[in-house]
Biopython code that builds the backbone (N, CA, C, O; Angstrom):
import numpy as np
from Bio.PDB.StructureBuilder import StructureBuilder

atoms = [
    (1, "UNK", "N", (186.149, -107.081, -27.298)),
    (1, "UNK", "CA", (185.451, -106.035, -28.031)),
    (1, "UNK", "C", (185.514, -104.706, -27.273)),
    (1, "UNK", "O", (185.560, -104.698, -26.043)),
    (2, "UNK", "N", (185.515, -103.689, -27.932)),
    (2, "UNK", "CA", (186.140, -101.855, -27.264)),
    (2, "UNK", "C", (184.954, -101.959, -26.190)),
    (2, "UNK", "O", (185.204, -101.749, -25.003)),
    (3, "UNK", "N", (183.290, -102.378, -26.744)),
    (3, "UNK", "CA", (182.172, -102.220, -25.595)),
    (3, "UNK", "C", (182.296, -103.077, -24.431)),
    (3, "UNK", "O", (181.961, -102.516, -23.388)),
    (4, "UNK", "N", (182.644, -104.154, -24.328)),
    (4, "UNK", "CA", (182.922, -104.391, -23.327)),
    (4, "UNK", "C", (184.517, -104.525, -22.275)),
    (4, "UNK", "O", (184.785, -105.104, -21.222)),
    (5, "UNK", "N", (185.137, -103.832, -23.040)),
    (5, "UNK", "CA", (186.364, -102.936, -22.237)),
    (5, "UNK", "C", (185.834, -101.603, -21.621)),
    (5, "UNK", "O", (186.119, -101.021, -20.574)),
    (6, "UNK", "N", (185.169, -101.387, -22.395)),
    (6, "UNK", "CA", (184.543, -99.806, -21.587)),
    (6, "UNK", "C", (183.753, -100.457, -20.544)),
    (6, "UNK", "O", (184.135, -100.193, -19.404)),
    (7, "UNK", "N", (182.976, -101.065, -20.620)),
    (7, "UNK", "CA", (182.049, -101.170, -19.621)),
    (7, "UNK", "C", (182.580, -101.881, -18.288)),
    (7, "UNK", "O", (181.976, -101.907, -17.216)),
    (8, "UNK", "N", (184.387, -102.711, -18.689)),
    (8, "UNK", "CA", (184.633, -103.325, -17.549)),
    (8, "UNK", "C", (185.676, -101.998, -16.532)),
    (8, "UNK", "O", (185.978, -102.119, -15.345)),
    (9, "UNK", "N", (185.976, -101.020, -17.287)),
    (9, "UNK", "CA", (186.565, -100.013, -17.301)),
    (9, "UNK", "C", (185.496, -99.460, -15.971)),
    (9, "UNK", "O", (185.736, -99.532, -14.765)),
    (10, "UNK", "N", (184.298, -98.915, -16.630)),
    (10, "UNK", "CA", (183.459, -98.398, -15.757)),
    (10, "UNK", "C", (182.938, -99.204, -14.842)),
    (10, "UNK", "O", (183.622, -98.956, -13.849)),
    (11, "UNK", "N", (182.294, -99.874, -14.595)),
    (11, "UNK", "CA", (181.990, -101.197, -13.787)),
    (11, "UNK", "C", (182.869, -101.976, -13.129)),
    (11, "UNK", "O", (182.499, -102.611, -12.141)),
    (12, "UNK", "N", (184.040, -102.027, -13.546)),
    (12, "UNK", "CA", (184.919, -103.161, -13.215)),
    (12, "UNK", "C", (184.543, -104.706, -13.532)),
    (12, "UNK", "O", (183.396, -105.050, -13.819)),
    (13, "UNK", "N", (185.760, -105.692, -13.438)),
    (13, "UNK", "CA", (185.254, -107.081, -13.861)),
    (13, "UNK", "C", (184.348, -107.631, -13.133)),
    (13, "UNK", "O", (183.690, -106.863, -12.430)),
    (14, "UNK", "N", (184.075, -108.926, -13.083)),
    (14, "UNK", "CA", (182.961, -109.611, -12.744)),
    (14, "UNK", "C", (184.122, -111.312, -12.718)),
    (14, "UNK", "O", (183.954, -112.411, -13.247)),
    (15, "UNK", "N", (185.089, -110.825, -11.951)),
    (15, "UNK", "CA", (186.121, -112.217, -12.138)),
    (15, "UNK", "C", (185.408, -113.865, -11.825)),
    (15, "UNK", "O", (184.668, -114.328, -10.957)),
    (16, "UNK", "N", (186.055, -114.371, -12.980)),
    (16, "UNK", "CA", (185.687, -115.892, -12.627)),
    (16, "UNK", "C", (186.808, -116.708, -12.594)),
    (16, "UNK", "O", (187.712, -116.585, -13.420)),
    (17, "UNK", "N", (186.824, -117.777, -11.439)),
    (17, "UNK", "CA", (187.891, -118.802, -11.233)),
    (17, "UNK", "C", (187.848, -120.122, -11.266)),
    (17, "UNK", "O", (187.291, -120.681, -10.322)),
    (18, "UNK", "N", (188.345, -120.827, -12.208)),
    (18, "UNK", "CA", (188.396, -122.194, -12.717)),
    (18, "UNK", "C", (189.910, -122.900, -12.784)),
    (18, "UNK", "O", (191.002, -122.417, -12.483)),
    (19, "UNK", "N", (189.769, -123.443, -12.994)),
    (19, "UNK", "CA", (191.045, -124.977, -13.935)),
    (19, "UNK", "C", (190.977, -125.716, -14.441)),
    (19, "UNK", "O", (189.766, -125.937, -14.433)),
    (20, "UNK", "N", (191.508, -126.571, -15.109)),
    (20, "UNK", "CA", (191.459, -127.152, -16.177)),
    (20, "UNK", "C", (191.666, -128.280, -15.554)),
    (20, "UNK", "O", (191.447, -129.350, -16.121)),
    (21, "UNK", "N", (192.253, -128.191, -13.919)),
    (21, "UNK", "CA", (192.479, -129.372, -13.371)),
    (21, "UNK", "C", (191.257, -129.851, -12.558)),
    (21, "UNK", "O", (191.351, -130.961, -12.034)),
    (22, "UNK", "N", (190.011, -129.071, -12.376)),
    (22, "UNK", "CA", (188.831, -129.001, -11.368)),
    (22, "UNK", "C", (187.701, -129.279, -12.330)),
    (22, "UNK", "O", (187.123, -128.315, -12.831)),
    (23, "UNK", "N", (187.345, -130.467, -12.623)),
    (23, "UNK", "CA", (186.292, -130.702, -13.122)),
    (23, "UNK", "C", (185.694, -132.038, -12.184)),
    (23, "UNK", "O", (186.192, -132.679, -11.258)),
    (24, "UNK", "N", (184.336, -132.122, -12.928)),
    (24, "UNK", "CA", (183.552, -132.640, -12.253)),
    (24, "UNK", "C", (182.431, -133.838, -13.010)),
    (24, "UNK", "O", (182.101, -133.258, -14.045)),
    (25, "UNK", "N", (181.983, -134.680, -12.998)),
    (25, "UNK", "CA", (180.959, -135.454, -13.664)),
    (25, "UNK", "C", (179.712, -135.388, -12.958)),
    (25, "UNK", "O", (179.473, -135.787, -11.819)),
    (26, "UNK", "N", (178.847, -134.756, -13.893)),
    (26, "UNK", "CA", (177.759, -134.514, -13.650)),
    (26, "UNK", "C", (176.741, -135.695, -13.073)),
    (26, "UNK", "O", (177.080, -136.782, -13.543)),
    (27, "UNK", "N", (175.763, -135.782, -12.322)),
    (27, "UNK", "CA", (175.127, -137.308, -11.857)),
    (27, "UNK", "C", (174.521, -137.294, -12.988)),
    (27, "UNK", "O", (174.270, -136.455, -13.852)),
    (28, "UNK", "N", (174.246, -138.900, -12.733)),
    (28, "UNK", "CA", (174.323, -139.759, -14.070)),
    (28, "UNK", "C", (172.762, -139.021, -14.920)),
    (28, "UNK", "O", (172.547, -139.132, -16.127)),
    (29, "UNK", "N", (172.001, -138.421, -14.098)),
    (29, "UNK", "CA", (170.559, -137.895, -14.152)),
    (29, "UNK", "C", (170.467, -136.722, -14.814)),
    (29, "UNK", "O", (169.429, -136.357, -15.365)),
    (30, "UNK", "N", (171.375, -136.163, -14.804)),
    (30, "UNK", "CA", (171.807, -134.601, -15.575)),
    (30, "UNK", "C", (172.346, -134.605, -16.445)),
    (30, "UNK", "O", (171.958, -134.007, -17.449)),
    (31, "UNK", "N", (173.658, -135.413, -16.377)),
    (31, "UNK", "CA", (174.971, -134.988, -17.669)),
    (31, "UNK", "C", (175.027, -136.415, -18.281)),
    (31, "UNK", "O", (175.935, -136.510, -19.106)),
    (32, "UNK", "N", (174.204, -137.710, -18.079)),
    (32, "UNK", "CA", (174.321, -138.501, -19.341)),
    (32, "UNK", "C", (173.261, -137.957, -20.710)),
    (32, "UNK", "O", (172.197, -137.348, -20.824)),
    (33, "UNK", "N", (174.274, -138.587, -21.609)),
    (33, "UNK", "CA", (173.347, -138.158, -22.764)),
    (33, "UNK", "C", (172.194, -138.792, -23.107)),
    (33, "UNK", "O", (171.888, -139.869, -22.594)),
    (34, "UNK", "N", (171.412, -138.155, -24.049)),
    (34, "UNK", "CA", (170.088, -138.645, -24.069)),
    (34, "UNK", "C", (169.781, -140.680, -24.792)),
    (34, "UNK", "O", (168.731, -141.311, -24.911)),
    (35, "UNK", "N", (171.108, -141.046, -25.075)),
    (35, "UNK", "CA", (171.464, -142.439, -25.526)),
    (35, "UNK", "C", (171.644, -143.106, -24.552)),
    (35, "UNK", "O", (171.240, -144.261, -24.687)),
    (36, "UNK", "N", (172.322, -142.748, -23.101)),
    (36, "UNK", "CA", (172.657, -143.358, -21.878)),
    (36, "UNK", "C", (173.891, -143.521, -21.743)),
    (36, "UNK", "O", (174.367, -144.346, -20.964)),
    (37, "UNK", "N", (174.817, -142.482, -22.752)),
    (37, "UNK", "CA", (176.144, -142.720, -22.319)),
    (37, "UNK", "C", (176.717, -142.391, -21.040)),
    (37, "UNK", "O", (176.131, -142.666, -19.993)),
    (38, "UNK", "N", (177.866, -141.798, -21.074)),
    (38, "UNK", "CA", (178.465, -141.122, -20.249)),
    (38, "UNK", "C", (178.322, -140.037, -19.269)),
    (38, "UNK", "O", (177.680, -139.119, -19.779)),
    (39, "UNK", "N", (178.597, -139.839, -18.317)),
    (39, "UNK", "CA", (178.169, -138.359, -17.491)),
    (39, "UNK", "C", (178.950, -137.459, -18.078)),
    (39, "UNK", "O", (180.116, -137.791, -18.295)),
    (40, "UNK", "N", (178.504, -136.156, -18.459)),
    (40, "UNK", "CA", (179.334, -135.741, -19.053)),
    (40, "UNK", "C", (180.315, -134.465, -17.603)),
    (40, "UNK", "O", (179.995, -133.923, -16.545)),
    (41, "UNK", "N", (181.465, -134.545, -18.418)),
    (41, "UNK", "CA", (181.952, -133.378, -17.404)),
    (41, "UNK", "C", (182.337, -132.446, -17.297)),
    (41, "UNK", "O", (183.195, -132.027, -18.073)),
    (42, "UNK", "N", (181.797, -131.627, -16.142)),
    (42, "UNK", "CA", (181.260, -130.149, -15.932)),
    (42, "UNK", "C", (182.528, -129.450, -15.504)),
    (42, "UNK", "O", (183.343, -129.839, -14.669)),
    (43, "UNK", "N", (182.543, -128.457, -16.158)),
    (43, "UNK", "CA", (184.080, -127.414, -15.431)),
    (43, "UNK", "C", (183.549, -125.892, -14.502)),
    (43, "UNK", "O", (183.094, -124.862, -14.999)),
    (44, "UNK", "N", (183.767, -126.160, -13.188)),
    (44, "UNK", "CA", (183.032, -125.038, -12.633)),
    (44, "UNK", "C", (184.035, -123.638, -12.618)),
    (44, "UNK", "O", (185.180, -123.509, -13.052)),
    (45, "UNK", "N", (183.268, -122.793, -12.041)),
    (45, "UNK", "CA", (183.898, -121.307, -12.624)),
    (45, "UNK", "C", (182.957, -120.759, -11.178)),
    (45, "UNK", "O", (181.784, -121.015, -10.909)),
    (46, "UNK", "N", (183.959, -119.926, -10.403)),
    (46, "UNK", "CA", (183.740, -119.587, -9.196)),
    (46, "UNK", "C", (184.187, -118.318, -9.004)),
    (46, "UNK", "O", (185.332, -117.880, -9.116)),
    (47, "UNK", "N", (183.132, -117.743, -8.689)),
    (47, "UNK", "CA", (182.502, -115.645, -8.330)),
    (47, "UNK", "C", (183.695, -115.532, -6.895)),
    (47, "UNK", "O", (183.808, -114.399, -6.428)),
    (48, "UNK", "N", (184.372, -116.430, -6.366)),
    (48, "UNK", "CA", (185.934, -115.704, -5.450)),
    (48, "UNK", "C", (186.377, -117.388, -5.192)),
    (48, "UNK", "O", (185.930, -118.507, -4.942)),
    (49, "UNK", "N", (187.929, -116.402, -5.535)),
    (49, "UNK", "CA", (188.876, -117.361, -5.570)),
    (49, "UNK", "C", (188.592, -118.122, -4.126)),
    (49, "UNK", "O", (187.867, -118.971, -4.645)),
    (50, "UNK", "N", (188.587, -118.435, -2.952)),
    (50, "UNK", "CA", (188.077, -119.228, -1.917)),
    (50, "UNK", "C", (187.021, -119.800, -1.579)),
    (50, "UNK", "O", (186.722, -120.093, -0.421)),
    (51, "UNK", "N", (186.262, -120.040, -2.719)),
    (51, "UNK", "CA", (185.254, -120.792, -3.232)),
    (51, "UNK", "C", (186.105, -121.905, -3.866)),
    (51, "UNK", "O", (186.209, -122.982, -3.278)),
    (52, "UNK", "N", (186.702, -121.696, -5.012)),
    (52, "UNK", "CA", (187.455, -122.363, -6.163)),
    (52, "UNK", "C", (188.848, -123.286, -5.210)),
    (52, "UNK", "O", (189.190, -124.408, -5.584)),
    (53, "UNK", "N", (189.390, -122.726, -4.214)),
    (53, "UNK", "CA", (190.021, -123.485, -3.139)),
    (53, "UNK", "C", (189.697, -124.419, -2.428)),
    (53, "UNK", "O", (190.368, -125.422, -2.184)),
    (54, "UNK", "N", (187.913, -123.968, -1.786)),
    (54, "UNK", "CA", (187.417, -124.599, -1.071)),
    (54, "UNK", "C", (186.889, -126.043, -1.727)),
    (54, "UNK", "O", (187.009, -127.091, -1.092)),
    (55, "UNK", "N", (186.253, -125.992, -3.150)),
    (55, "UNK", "CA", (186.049, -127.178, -4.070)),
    (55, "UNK", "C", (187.323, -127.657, -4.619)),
    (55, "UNK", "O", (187.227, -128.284, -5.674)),
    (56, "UNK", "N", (188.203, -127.535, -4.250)),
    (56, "UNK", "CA", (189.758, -128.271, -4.853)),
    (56, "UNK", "C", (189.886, -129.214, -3.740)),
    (56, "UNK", "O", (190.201, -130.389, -3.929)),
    (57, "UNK", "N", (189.630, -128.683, -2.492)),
    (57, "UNK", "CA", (190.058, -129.566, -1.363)),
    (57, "UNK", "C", (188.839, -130.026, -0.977)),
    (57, "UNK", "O", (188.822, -130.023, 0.254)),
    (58, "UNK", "N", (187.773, -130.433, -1.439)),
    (58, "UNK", "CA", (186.606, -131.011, -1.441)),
    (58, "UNK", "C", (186.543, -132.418, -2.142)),
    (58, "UNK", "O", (185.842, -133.405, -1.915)),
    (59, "UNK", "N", (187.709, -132.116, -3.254)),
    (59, "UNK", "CA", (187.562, -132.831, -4.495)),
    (59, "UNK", "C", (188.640, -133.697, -4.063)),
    (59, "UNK", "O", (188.920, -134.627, -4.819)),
    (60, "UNK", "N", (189.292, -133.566, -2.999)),
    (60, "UNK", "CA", (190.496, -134.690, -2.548)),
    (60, "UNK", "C", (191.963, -133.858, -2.626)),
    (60, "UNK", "O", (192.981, -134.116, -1.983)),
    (61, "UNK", "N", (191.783, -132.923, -3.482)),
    (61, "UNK", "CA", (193.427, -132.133, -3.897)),
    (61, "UNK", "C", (194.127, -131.776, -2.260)),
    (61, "UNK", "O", (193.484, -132.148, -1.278)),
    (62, "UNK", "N", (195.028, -131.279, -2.132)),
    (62, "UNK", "CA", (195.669, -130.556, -1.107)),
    (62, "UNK", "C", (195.745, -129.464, -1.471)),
    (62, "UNK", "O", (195.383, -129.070, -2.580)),
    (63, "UNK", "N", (196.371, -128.600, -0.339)),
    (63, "UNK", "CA", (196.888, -126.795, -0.433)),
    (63, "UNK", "C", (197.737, -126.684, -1.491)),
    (63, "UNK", "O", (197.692, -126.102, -2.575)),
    (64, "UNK", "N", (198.950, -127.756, -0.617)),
    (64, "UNK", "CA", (200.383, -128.064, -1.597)),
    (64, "UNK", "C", (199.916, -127.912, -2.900)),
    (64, "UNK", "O", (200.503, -127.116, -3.632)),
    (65, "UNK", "N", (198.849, -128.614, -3.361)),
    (65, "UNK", "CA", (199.023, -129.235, -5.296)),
    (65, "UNK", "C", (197.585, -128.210, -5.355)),
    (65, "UNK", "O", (196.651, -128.648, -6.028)),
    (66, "UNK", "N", (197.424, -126.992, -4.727)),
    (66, "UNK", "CA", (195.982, -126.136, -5.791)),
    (66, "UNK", "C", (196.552, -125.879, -6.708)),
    (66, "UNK", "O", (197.779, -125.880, -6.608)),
    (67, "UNK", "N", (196.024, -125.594, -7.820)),
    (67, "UNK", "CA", (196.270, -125.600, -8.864)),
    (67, "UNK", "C", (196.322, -123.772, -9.486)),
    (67, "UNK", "O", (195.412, -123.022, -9.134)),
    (68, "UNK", "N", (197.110, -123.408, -10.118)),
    (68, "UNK", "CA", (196.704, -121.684, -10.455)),
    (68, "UNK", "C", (195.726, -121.716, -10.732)),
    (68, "UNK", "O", (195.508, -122.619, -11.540)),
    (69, "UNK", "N", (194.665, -120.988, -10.397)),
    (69, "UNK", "CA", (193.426, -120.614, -10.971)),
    (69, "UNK", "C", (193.754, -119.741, -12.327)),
    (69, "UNK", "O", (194.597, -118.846, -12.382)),
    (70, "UNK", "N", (193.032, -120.122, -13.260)),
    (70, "UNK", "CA", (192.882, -119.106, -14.320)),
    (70, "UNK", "C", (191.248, -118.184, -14.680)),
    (70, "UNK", "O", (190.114, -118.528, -15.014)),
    (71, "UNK", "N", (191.910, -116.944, -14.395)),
    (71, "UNK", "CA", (191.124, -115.838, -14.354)),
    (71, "UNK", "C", (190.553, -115.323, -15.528)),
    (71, "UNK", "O", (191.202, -114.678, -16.351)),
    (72, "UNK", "N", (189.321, -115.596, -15.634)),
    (72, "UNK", "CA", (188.405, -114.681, -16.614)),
    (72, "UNK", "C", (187.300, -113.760, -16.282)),
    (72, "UNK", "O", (186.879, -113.675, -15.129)),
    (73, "UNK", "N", (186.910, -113.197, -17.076)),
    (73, "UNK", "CA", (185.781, -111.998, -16.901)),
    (73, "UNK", "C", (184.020, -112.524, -16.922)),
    (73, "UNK", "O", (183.709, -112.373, -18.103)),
    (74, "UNK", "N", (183.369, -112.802, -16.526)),
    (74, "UNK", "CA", (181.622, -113.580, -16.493)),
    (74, "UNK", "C", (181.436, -112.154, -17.752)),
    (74, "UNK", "O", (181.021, -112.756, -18.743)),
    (75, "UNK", "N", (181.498, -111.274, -17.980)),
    (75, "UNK", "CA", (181.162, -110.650, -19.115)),
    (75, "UNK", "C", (181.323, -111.113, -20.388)),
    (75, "UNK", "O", (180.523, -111.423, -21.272)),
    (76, "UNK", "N", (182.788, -111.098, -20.291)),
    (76, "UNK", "CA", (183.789, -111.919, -21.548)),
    (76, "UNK", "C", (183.364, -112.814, -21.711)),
    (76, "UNK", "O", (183.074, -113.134, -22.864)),
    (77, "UNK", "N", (183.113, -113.667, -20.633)),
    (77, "UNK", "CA", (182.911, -115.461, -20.867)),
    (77, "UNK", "C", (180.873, -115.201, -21.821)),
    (77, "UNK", "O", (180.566, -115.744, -22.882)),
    (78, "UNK", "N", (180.019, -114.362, -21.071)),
    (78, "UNK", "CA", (178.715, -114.148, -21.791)),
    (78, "UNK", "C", (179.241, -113.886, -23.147)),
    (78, "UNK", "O", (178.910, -114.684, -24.024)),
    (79, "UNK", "N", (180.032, -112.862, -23.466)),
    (79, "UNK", "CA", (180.351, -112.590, -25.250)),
    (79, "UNK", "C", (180.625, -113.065, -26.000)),
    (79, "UNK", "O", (180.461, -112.783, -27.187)),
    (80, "UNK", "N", (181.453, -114.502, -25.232)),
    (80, "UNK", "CA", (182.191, -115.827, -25.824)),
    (80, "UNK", "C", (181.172, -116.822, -26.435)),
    (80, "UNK", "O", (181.117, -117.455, -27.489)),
    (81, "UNK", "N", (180.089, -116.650, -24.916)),
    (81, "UNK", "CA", (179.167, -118.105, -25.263)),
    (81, "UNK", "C", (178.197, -117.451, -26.550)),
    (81, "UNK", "O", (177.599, -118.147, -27.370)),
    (82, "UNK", "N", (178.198, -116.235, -26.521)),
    (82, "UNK", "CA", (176.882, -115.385, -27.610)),
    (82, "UNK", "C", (177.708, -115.398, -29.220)),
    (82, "UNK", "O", (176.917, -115.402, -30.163)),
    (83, "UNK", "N", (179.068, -115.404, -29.557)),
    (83, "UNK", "CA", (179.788, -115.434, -30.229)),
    (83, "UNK", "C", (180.524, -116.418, -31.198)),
    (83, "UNK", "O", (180.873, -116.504, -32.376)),
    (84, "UNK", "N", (180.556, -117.069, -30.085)),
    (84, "UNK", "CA", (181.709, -118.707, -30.269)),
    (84, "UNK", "C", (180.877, -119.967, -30.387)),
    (84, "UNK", "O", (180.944, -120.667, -29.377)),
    (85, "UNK", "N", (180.080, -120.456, -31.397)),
    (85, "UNK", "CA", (179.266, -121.139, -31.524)),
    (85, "UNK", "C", (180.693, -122.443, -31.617)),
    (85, "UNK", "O", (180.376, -123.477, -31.028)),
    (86, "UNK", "N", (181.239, -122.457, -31.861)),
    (86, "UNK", "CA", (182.076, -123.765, -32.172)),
    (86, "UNK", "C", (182.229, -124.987, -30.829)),
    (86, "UNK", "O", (182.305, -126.214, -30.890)),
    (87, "UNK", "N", (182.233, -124.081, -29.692)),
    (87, "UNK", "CA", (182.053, -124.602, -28.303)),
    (87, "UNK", "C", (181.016, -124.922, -27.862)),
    (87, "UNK", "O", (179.933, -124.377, -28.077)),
    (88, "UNK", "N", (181.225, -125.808, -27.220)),
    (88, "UNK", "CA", (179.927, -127.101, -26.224)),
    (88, "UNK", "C", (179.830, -125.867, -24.992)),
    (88, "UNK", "O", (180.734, -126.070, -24.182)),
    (89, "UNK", "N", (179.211, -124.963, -24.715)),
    (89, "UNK", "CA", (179.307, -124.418, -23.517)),
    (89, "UNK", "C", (178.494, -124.920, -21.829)),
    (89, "UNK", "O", (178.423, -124.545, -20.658)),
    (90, "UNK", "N", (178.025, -125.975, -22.727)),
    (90, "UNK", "CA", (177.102, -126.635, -22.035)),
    (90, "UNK", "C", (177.847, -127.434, -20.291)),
    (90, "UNK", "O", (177.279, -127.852, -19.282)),
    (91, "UNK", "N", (179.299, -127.329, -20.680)),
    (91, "UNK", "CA", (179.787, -127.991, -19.758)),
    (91, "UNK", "C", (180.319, -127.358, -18.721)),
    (91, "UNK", "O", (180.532, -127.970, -17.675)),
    (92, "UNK", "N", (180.719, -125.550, -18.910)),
    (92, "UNK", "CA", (180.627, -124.788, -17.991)),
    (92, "UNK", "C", (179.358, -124.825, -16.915)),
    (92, "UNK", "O", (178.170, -125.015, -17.175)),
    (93, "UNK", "N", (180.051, -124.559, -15.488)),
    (93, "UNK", "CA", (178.838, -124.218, -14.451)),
    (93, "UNK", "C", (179.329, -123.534, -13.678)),
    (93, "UNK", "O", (180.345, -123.876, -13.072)),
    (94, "UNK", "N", (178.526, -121.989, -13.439)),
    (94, "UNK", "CA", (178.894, -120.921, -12.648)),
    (94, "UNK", "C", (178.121, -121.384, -11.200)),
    (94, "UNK", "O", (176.911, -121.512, -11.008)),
    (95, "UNK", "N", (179.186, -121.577, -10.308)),
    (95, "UNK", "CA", (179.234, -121.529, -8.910)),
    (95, "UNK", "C", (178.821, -120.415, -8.236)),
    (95, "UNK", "O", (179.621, -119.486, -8.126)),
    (96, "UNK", "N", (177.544, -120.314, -7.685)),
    (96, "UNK", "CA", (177.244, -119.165, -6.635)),
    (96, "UNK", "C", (178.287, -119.339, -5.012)),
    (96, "UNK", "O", (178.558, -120.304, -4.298)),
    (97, "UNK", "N", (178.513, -118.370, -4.980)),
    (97, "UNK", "CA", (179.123, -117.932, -3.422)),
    (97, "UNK", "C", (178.259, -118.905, -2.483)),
    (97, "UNK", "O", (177.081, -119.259, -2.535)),
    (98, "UNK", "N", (179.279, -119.188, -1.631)),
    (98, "UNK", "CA", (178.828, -120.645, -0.438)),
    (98, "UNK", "C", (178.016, -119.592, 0.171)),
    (98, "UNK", "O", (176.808, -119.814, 0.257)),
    (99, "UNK", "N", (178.479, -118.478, 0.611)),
    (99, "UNK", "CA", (177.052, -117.796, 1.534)),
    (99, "UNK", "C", (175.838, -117.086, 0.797)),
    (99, "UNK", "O", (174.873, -116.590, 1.379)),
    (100, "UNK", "N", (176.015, -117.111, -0.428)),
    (100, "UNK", "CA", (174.638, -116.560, -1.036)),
    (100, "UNK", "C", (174.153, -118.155, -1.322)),
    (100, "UNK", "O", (172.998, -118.056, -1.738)),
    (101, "UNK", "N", (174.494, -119.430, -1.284)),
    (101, "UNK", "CA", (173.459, -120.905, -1.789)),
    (101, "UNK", "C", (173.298, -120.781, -0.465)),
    (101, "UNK", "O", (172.096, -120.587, -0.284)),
    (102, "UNK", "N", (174.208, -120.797, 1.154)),
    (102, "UNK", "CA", (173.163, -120.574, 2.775)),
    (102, "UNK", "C", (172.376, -119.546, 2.697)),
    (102, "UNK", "O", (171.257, -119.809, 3.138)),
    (103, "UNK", "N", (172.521, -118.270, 2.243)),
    (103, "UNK", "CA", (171.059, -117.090, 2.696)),
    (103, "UNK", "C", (170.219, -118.042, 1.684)),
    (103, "UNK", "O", (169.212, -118.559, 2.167)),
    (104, "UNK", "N", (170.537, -118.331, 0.299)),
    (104, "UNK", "CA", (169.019, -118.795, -0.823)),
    (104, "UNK", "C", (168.261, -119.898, 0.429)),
    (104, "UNK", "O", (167.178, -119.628, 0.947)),
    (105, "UNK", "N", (169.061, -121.134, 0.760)),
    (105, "UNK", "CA", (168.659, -122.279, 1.437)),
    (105, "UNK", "C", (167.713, -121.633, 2.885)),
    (105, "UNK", "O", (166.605, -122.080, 3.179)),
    (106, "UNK", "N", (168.336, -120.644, 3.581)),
    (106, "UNK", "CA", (167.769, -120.210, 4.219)),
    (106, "UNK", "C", (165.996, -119.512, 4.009)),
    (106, "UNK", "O", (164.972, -119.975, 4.513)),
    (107, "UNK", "N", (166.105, -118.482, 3.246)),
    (107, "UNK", "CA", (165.275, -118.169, 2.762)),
    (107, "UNK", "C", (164.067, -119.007, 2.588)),
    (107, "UNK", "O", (163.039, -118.809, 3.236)),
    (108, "UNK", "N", (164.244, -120.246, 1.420)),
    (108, "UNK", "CA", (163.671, -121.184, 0.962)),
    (108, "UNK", "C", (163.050, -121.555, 2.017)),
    (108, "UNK", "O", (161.906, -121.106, 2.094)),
    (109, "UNK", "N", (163.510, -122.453, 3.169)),
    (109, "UNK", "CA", (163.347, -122.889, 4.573)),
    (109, "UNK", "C", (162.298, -121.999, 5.176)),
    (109, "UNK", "O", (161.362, -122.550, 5.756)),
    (110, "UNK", "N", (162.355, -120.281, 5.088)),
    (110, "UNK", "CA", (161.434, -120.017, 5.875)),
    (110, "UNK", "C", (160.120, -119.454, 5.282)),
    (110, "UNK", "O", (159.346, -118.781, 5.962)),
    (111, "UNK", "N", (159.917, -119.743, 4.057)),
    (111, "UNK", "CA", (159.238, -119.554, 3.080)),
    (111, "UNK", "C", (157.998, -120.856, 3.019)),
    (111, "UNK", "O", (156.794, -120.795, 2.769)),
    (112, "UNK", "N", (158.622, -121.665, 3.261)),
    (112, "UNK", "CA", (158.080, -123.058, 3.413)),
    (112, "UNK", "C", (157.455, -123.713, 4.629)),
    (112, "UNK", "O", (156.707, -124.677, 4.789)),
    (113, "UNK", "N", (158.193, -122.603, 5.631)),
    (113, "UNK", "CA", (157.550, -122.568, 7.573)),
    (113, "UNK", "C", (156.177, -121.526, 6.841)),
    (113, "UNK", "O", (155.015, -121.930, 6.852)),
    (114, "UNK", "N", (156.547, -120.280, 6.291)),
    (114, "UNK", "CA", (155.344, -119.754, 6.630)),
    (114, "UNK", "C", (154.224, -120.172, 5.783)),
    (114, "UNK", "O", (153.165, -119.926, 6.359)),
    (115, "UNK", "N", (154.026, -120.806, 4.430)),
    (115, "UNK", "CA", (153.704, -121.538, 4.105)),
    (115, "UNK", "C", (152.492, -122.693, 4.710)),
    (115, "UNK", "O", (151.379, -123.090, 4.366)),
    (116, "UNK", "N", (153.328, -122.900, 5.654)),
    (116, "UNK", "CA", (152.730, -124.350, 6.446)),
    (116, "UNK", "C", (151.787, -123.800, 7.278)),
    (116, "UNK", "O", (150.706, -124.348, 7.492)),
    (117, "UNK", "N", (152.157, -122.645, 7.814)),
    (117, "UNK", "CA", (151.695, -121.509, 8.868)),
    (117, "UNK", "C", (149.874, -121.802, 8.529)),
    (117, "UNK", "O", (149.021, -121.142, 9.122)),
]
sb = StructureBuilder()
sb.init_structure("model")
sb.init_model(0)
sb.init_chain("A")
sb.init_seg("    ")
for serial, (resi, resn, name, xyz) in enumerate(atoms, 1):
    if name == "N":
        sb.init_residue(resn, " ", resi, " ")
    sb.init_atom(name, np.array(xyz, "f"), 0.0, 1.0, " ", f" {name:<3s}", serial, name[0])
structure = sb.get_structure()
């Protein structure tokens, strides 16, 4: 849509990195359905590409076999999910940066010292 070309224009993107080869099954506590089927499975989408590397080779993959990441916009992808009712979006999950979940964890931690205090 022209509004959000302008705005990535002015702003710049908000890149997200996934594959089609990097998915994940949710624990059985989250992503089975409310019948007790299956876990369902989650496709993550990662705020820098060495995040999206770092969970490939987490997941067992090698360097050799990463997979191209395919690049989208977290804007685009919001206009999609507000738009595109035909899709389960439910199975996307946006990955925070490994050092912004250590400062949150951190934080949390000393929140909970002073707390005790």
């Amino acid at each position: 849509p022209p509004m959000l070309r302008r705005a990535n224009r002015r702003r710049g993107p908000v890149p997200l990195f996934g594959s089609d080869e990097l998915r994940f099954k949710a624990p059985a506590d989250e992503g089975a359905g409310a019948d007790g089927g299956e876990a369902e499975e989650l496709t993550p989408l990662f705020l820098r590409r060495s995040d999206f590397r770092a969970a490939w080779l987490a997941s067992g993959g090698s360097d050799d076999a990463l997979p191209a990441a395919q690049v989208s916009d977290l804007r685009s992808l919001a206009w999609q999910m507000e738009c595109e009712s035909a899709f389960d979006w439910r199975s996307i999950v946006l990955v925070a940066p490994q050092d912004s979940i250590d400062l949150a964890l951190e934080l949390q931690q000393q929140q909970q010292q002073e707390q005790q205090q």
